[in-house]
C-alpha positions in Angstrom: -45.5 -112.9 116.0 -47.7 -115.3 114.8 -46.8 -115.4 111.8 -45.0 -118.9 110.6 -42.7 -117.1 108.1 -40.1 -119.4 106.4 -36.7 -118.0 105.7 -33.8 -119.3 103.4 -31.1 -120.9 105.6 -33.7 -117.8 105.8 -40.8 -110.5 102.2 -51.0 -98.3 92.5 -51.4 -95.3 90.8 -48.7 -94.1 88.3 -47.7 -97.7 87.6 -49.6 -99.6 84.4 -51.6 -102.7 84.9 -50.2 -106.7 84.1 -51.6 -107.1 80.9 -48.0 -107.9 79.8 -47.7 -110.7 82.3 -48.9 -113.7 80.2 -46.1 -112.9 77.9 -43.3 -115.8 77.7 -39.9 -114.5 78.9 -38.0 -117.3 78.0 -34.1 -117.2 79.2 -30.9 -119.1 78.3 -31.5 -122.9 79.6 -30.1 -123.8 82.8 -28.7 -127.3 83.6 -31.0 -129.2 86.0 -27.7 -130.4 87.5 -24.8 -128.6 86.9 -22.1 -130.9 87.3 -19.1 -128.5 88.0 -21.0 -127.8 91.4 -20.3 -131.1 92.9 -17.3 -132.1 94.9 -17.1 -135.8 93.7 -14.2 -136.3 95.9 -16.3 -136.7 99.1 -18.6 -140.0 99.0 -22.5 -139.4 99.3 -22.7 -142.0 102.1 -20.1 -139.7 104.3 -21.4 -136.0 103.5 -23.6 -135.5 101.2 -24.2 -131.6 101.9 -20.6 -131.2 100.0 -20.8 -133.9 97.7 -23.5 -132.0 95.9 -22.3 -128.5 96.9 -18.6 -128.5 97.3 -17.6 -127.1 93.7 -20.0 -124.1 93.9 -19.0 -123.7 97.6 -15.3 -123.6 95.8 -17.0 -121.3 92.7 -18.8 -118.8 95.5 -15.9 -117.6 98.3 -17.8 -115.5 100.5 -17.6 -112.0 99.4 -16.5 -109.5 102.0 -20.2 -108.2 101.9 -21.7 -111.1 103.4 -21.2 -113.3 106.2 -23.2 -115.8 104.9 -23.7 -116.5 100.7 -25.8 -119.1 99.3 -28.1 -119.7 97.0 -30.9 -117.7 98.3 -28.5 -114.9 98.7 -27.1 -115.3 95.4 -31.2 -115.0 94.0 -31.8 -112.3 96.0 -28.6 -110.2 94.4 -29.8 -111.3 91.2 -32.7 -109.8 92.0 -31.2 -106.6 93.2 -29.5 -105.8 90.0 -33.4 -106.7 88.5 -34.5 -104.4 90.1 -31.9 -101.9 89.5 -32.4 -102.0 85.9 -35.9 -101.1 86.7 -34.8 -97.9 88.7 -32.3 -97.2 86.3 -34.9 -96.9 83.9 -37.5 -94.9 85.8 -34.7 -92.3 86.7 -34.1 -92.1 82.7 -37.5 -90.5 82.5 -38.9 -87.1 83.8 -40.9 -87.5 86.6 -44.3 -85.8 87.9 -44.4 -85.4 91.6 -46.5 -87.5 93.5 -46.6 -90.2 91.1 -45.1 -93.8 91.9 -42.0 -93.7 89.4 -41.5 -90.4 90.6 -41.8 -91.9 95.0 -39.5 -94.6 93.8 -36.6 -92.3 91.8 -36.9 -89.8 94.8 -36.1 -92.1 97.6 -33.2 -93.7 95.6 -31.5 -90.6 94.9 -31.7 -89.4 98.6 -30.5 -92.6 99.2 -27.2 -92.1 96.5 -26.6 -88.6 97.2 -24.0 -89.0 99.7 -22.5 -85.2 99.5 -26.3 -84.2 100.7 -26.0 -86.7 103.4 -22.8 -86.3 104.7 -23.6 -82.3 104.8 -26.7 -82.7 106.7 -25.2 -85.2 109.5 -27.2 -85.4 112.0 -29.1 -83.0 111.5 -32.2 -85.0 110.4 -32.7 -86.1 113.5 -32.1 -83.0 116.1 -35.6 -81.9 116.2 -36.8 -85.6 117.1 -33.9 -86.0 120.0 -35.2 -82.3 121.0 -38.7 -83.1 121.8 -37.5 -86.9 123.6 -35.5 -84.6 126.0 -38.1 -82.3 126.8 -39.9 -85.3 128.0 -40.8 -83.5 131.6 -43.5 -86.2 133.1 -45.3 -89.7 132.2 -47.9 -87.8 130.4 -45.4 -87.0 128.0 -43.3 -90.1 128.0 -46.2 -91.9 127.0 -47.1 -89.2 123.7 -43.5 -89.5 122.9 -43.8 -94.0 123.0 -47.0 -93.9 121.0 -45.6 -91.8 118.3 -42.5 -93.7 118.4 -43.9 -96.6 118.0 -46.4 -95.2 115.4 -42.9 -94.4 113.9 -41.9 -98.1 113.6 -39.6 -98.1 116.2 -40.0 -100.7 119.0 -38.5 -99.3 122.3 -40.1 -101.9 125.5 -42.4 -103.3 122.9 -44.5 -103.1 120.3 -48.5 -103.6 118.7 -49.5 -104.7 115.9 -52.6 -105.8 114.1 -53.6 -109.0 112.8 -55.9 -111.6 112.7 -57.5 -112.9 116.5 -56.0 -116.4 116.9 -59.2 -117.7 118.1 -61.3 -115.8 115.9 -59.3 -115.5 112.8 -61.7 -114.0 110.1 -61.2 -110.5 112.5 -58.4 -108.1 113.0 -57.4 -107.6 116.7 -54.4 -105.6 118.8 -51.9 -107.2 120.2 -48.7 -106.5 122.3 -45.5 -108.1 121.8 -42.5 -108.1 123.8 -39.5 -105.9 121.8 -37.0 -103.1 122.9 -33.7 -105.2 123.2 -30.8 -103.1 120.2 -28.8 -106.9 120.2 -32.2 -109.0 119.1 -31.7 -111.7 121.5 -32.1 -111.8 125.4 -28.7 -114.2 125.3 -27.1 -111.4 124.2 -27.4 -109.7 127.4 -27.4 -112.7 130.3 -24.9 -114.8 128.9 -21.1 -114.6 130.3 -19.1 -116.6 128.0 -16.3 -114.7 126.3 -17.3 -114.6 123.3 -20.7 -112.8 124.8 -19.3 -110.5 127.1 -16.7 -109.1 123.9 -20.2 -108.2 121.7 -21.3 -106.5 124.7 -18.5 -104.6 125.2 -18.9 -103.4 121.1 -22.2 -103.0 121.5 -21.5 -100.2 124.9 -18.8 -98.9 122.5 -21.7 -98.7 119.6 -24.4 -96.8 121.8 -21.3 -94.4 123.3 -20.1 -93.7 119.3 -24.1 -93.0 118.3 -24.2 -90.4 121.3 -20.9 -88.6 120.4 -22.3 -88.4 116.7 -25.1 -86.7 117.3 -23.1 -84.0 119.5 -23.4 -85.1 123.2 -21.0 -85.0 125.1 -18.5 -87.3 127.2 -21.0 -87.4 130.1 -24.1 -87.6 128.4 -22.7 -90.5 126.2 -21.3 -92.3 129.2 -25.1 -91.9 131.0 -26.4 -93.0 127.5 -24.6 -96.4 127.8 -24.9 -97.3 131.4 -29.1 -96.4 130.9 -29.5 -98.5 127.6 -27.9 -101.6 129.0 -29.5 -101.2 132.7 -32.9 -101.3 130.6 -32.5 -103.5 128.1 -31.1 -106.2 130.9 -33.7 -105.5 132.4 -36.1 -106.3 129.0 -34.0 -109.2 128.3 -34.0 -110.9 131.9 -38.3 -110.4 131.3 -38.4 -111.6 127.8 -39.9 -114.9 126.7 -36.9 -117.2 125.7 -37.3 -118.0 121.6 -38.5 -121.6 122.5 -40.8 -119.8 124.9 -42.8 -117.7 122.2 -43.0 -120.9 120.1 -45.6 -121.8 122.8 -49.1 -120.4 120.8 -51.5 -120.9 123.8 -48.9 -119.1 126.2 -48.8 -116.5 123.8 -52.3 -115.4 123.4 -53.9 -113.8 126.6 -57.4 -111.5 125.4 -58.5 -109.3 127.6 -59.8 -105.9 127.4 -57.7 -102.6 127.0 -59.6 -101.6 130.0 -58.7 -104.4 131.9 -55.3 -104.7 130.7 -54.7 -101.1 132.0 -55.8 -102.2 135.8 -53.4 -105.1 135.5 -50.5 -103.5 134.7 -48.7 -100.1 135.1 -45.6 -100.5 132.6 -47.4 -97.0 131.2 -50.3 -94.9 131.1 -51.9 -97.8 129.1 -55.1 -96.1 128.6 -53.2 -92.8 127.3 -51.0 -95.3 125.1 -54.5 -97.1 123.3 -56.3 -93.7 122.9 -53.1 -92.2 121.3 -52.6 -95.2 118.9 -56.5 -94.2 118.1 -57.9 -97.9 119.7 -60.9 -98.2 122.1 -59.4 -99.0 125.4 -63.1 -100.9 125.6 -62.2 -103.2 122.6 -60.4 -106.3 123.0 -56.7 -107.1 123.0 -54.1 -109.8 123.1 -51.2 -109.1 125.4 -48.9 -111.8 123.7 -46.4 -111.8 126.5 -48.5 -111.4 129.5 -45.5 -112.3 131.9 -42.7 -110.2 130.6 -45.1 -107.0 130.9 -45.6 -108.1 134.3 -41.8 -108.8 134.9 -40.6 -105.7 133.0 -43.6 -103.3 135.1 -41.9 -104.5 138.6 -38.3 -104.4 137.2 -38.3 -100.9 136.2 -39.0 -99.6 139.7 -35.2 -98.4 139.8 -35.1 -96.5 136.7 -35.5 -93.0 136.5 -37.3 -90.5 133.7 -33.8 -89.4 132.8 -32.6 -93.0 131.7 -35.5 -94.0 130.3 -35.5 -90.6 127.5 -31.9 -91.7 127.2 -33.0 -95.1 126.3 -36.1 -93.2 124.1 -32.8 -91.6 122.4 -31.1 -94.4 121.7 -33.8 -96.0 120.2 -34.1 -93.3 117.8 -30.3 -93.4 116.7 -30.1 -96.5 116.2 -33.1 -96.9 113.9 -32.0 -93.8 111.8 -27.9 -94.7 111.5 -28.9 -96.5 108.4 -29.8 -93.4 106.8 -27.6 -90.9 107.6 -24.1 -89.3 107.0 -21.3 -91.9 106.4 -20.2 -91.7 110.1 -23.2 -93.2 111.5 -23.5 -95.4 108.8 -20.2 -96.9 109.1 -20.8 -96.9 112.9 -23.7 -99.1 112.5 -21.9 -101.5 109.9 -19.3 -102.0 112.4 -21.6 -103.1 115.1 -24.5 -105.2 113.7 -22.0 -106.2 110.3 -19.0 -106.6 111.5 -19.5 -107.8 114.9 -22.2 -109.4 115.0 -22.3 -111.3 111.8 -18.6 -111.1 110.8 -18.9 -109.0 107.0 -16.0 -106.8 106.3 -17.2 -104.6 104.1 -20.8 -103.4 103.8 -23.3 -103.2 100.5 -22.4 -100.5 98.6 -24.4 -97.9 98.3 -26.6 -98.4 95.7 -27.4 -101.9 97.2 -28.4 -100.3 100.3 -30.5 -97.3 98.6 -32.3 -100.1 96.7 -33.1 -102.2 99.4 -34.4 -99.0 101.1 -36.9 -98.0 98.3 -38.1 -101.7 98.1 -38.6 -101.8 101.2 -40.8 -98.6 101.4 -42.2 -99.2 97.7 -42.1 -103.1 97.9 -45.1 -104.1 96.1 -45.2 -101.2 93.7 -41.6 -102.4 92.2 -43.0 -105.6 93.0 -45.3 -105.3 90.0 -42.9 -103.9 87.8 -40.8 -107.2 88.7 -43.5 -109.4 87.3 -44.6 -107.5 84.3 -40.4 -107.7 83.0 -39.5 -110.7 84.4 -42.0 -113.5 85.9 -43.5 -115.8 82.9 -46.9 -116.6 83.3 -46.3 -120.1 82.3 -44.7 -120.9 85.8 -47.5 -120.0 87.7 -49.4 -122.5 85.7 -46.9 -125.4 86.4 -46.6 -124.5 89.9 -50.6 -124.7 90.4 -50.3 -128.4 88.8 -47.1 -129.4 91.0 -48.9 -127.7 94.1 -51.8 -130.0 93.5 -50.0 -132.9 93.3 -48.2 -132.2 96.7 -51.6 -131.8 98.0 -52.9 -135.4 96.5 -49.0 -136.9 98.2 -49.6 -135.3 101.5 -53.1 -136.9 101.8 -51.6 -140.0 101.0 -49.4 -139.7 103.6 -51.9 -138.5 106.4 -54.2 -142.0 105.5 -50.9 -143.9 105.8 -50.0 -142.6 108.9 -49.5 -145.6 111.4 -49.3 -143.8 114.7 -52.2 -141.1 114.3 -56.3 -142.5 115.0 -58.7 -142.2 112.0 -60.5 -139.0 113.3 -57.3 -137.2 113.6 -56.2 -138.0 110.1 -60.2 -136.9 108.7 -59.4 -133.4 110.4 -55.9 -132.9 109.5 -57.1 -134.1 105.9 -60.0 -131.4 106.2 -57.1 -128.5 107.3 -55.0 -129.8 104.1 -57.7 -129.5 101.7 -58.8 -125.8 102.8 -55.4 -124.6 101.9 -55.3 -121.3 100.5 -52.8 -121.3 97.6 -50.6 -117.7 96.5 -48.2 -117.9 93.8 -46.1 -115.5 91.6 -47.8 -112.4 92.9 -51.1 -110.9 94.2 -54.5 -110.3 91.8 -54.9 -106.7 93.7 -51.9 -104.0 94.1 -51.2 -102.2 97.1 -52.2 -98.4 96.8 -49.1 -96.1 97.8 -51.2 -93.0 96.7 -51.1 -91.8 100.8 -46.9 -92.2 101.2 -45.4 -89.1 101.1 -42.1 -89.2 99.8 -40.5 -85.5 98.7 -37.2 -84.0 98.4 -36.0 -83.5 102.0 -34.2 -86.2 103.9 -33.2 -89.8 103.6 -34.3 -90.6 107.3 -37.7 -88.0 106.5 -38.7 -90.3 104.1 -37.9 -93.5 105.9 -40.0 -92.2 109.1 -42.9 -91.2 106.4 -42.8 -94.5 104.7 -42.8 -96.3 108.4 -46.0 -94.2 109.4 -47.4 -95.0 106.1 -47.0 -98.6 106.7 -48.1 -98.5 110.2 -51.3 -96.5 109.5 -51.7 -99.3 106.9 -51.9 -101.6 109.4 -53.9 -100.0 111.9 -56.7 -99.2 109.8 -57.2 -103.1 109.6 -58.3 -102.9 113.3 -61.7 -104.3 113.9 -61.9 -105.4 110.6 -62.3 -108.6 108.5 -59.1 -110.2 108.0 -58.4 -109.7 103.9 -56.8 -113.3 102.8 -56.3 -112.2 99.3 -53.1 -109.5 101.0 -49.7 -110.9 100.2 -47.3 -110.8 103.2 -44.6 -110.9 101.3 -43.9 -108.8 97.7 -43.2 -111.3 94.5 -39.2 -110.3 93.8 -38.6 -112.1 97.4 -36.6 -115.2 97.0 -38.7 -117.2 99.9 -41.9 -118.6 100.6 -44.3 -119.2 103.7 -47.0 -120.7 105.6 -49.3 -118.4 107.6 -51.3 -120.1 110.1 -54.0 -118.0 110.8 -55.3 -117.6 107.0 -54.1 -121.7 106.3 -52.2 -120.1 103.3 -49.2 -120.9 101.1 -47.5 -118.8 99.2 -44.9 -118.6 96.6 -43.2 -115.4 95.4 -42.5 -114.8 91.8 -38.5 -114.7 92.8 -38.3 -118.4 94.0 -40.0 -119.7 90.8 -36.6 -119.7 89.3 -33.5 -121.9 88.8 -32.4 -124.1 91.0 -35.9 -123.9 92.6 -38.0 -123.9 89.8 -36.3 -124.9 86.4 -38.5 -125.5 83.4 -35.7 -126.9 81.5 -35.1 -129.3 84.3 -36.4 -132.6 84.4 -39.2 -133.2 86.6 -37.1 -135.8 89.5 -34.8 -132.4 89.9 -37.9 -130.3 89.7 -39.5 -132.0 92.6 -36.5 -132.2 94.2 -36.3 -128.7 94.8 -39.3 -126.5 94.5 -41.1 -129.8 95.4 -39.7 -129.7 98.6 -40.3 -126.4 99.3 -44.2 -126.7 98.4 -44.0 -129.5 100.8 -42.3 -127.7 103.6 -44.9 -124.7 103.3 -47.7 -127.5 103.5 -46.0 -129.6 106.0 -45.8 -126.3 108.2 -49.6 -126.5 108.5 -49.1 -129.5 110.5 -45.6 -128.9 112.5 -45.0 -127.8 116.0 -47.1 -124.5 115.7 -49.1 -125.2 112.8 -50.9 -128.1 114.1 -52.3 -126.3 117.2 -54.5 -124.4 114.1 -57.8 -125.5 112.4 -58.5 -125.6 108.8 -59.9 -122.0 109.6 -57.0 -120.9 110.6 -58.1 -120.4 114.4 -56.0 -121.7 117.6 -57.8 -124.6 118.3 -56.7 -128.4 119.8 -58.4 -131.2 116.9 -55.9 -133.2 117.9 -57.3 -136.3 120.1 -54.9 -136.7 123.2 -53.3 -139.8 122.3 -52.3 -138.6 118.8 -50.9 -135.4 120.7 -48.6 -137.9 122.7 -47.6 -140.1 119.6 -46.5 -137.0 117.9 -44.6 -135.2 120.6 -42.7 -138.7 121.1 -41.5 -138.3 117.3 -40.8 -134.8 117.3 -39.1 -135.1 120.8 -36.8 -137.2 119.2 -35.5 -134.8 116.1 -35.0 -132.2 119.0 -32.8 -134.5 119.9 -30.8 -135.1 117.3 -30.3 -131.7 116.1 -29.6 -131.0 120.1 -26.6 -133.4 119.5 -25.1 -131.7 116.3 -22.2 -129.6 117.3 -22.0 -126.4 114.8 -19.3 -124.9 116.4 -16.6 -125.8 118.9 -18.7 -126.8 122.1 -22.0 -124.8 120.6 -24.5 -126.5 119.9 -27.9 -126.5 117.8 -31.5 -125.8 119.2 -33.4 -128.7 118.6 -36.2 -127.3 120.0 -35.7 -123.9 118.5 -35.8 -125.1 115.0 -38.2 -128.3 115.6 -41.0 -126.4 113.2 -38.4 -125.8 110.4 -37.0 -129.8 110.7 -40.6 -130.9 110.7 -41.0 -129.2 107.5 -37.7 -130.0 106.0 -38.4 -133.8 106.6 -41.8 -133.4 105.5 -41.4 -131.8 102.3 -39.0 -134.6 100.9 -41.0 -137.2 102.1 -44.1 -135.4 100.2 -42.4 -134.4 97.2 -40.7 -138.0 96.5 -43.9 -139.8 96.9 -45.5 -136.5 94.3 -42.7 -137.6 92.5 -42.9 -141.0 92.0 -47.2 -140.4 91.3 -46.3 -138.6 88.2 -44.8 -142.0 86.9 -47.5 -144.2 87.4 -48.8 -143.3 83.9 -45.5 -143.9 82.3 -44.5 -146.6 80.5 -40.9 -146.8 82.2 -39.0 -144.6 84.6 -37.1 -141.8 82.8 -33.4 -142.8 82.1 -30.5 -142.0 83.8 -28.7 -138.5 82.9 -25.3 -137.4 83.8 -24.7 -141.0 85.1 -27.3 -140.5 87.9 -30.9 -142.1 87.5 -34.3 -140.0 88.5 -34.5 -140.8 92.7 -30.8 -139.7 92.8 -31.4 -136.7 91.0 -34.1 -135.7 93.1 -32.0 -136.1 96.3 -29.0 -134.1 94.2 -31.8 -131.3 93.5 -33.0 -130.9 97.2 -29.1 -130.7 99.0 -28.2 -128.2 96.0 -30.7 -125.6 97.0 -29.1 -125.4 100.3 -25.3 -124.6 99.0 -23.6 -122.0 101.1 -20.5 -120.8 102.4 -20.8 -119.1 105.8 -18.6 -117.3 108.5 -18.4 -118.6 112.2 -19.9 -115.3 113.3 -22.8 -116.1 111.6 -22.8 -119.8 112.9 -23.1 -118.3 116.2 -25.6 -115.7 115.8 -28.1 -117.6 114.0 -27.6 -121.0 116.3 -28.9 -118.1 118.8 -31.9 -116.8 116.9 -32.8 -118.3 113.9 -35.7 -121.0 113.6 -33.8 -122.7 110.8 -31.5 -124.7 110.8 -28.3 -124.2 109.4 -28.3 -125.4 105.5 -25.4 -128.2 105.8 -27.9 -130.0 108.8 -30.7 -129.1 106.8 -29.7 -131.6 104.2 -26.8 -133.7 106.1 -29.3 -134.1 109.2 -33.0 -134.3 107.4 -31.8 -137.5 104.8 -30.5 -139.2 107.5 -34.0 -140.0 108.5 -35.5 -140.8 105.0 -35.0 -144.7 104.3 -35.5 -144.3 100.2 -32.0 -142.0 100.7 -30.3 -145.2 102.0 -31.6 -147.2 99.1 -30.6 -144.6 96.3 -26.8 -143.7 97.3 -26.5 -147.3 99.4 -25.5 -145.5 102.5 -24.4 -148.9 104.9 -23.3 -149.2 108.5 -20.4 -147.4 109.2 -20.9 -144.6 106.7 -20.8 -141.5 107.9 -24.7 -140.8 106.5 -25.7 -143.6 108.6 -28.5 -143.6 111.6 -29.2 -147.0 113.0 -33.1 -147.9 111.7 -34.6 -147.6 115.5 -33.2 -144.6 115.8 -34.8 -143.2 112.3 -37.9 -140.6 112.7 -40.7 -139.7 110.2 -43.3 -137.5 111.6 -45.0 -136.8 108.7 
């Protein structure tokens, strides 16, 4: 999507208003530093990813639930048991129907009861796979895809609503490629080993969904050989991940109209009246060339396979949330498999992510109002204006970019639209319809709900005050096409955000990531956007050329970083994130060192380490994680982030006041030659 959402490593009636929010919730202090997480026994100047992070690494094993646990997982499960004390004290109460404690107890207990689910098997679904294999023509294919897709499932692709690139202040349509079960066309056209064994689990996955819903040997064995002739198919047409970095490739507007007479994928027109758009209104076909691709491709491929397809899509989105044996059949896949967990969440995990994921914003207020101090939004304002003031600085300094550049890029940076802790307006859930039936009835409801949501945007004014992600998420993010930044309540807490910390650890930390989010205006993607948030080149040509040179050469570096044996990272995959990365500790130490110039002398040292060392300890302990090669794998495949030991071990390398502050030399490990250093911003 458009969307430049940054991930740790890697989201109302009945309900009272925030008047309770200003109140101090003060906890038990935290160390700025805590000591016991360092590994002491490694030297700075060789790693200093597990010099600052080998003790907790030591502290943290990885749990059998996760295949990857770090600090933003570790926030994110104290948040879970959060908000489990919240649900635990809405279910304490009696309930009216229809009411928002009543939505969220409801959907949690469907999600617990596991004798109701177990005795209902796949029952929940029957009436669903019914009607896809009744499909009898492309009339009816094309009802069944739009109210699949209404649905939130994504079989061949999917639309979605938001704001016009090149007209940002309006809502548009737009189709995006989707449709692959595996996420990632390597998946699918790779034939290493190690490939060809996940697809092998994943034919074994589709053949296990089939049996459990009652078909038999035949129809499973169809099943398999369909989903995987299609989904090659959708995989051998689909944009590559560097490819949908690409903004201007990615936005083709045209009419639905016209769109129709180009291509014959489906009944198009059908398709837009049934997802209730004017074919006569504009669109943006994101992917104009896979649709193309994918329309000739599927020549060969018959009615029959494509409702078995239609059926597998349907399993495969409601495992989650039925008996035990689908549920464990989908663990094995997409947990085990996939991202090497042995054991999954148990069950009251799952439920809970379930209802905040249906009821995100509505617990999201409850969050705040028990646990999110209104004094941290006030210190994040100041600290967020002080990045702003250091990032200026920067931009003026900036050898290698022409005066008129740096005016516009300083225009873009003062139009930023600043979120933090949560949003001034609730989201209304009065319209979801959550009752006493099914687990997977409620799910489909709530995914309705949040698609209608979105579709009655269409045509509109783009709202900027709407949060895109709820306030108990432990992340952040930049979003190009509103020039925001926001900052959940969740991440406004140690390590990130410490109020017993001193300020050099501060900035070190939630510093950074105010910088990152900033910087992201001006990465790879971000910088093809004006300060209005529209796709737009303000960029003269030589400055384009200056900065491609410098960010051609951290592609390269990161290129050259081998995570696993003979893998290695995507430079160019995760050039936005390293942009960021970099630019956010060059940002936040010159913020940093600002907020001294009225002080007499620089604070004194602390635990034996002086301020501009403690700020470098602050940044590399926020990325502390212990991981499992499974998940080295998948995400070198698909995730825009680096991994978090090259997020600190490969991003210092570049800054020269991290030479000066652990006196990294030649021959340390740390060590990149001075011409072969890169700052971008």
């Amino acid at each position: 999507m458009n969307k430049t959402i940054i991930a740790s490593a890697l989201l109302l009636a009945g309900i009272a208003g925030l008047t309770s929010c200003g109140s101090e919730k003060k906890s038990a202090s935290v160390p700025a530093i805590d000591l016991t997480n360092m590994d002491t026994s490694v030297r700075p100047q060789d790693d200093f990813f597990h010099y600052v992070n080998g003790g907790w690494m030591a502290k943290n094993p990885l749990q059998p639930e996760y295949s990857r646990y770090g600090i933003f997982d570790k926030l994110a499960n104290d948040n879970l048991e959060k908000l489990h004390a919240i649900v635990n004290d809405v279910l304490k109460t009696e309930q009216t129907a229809g009411t928002i404690p009543y939505k969220i107890a409801t959907l949690y207990q469907l999600g617990m009861d596991s004798v109701k689910l177990n005795a209902d098997g796949a029952a929940p679904i029957m009436e669903q796979l019914a009607q896809i294999d009744a499909i009898a023509d492309k009339g009816a294919f094309t009802e069944t895809l739009v109210e699949m897709h209404k649905e939130g499932l994504s079989p061949y692709f999917i639309t979605f609503v938001d704001a016009d690139e090149k007209n940002s202040s309006m809502n548009i349509a737009m189709l995006y490629q989707a449709g692959m079960g595996m996420d990632d066309r390597d998946y699918y056209l790779l034939d290493d080993d190690a490939t060809k064994a996940v697809r092998e689990s994943y034919k074994q996955f589709i053949h296990k969904l089939f049996t459990l819903a009652g078909a038999d040997e035949k129809k499973a064995a169809e099943a398999v050989d369909a989903v995987m002739k299609i989904e090659t198919k959708i995989a051998k047409a689909s944009y590559s991940r560097e490819m949908l970095r690409d903004s201007y490739r990615n936005y083709n507007k045209m009419t639905g109209t016209e769109w129709s007479k180009a291509n014959n994928l489906i009944d198009w027109n059908a398709y837009f009246v049934g997802r209730g758009m004017n074919p006569e209104d504009a669109i943006v076909v994101k992917q104009k060339d896979f649709f193309n691709d994918l329309e000739k491709a599927m020549a060969d491929v018959t009615l029959d396979e494509q409702k078995l397809y239609l059926e597998y899509n349907l399993l495969n989105a409601a495992a989650p949330y039925l008996s035990d044996d689908f549920v464990n059949a989908n663990f094995d896949f997409y947990g085990r498999t996939m991202s090497g967990k042995e054991v999954m969440q148990p069950r009251w995990k799952r439920a809970l992510n379930t209802t905040d994921g249906a009821l995100s914003e509505a617990l999201g207020q409850l969050y705040v109002e028990r646990y999110f101090p209104a004094s941290s939004k006030e210190k994040m304002l100041d600290m967020v204006h002080n990045l702003q003031v250091a990032l200026g600085q920067r931009i003026d300094d900036l050898e290698w970019m022409s005066d008129d550049t740096k005016a516009r890029a300083k225009e873009k940076l003062g139009a930023f639209h600043v979120k933090i802790g949560y949003p001034d307006t609730w989201k209304d859930y009065s319209d979801l319809e959550i009752k006493d039936d099914s687990y997977w009835a409620n799910v489909r409801r709530s995914n309705i709900f949040d698609t209608e949501y979105m579709f009655s945007k269409l045509g509109k004014p783009v709202d900027k005050d709407e949060w895109l992600m709820a306030p108990q998420m432990v992340n952040a993010y930049y979003n190009p096409t509103t020039n925001e930044i926001c900052f959940p309540a969740a991440i406004l807490q140690p390590p990130f955000f410490n109020p017993d910390a001193d300020d050099a650890v501060n900035y070190g930390a939630i510093g950074v990531v105010i910088g990152h989010e900033m910087t992201h205006g001006f990465d790879d993607q971000g910088s093809r956007y004006d300060k209005d948030g529209n796709l737009n080149n303000w960029w003269t040509e030589e400055d384009a050329a200056r900065f491609k040179e410098r960010t051609d050469v951290l592609v390269n570096q990161f290129n050259a970083i081998e995570v696993a044996p003979g893998v290695h990272a995507n430079g160019s995959l995760t050039l936005g994130e390293n942009i960021a990365d970099q630019g956010g500790l060059l940002v936040a130490r010159l913020a940093y060192e600002n907020s001294l110039a009225d002080k007499e002398q620089r604070p004194a040292d602390i635990d034996g380490f002086n301020d501009v060392q403690r700020f470098y300890i602050g940044y590399g302990s926020v990325w502390s994680q212990n991981i499992r090669p499974e998940e080295v794998l998948r995400l070198t495949k698909l995730d825009p982030h680096s991994l978090g030991e090259w997020r600190v071990n490969a991003t210092l390398r570049n800054i020269d006041d991290f030479y000066k502050a652990f006196d990294i030399k030649e021959g340390d490990k740390m060590y990149l030659a001075p011409e072969n250093r890169v700052n971008v911003w």
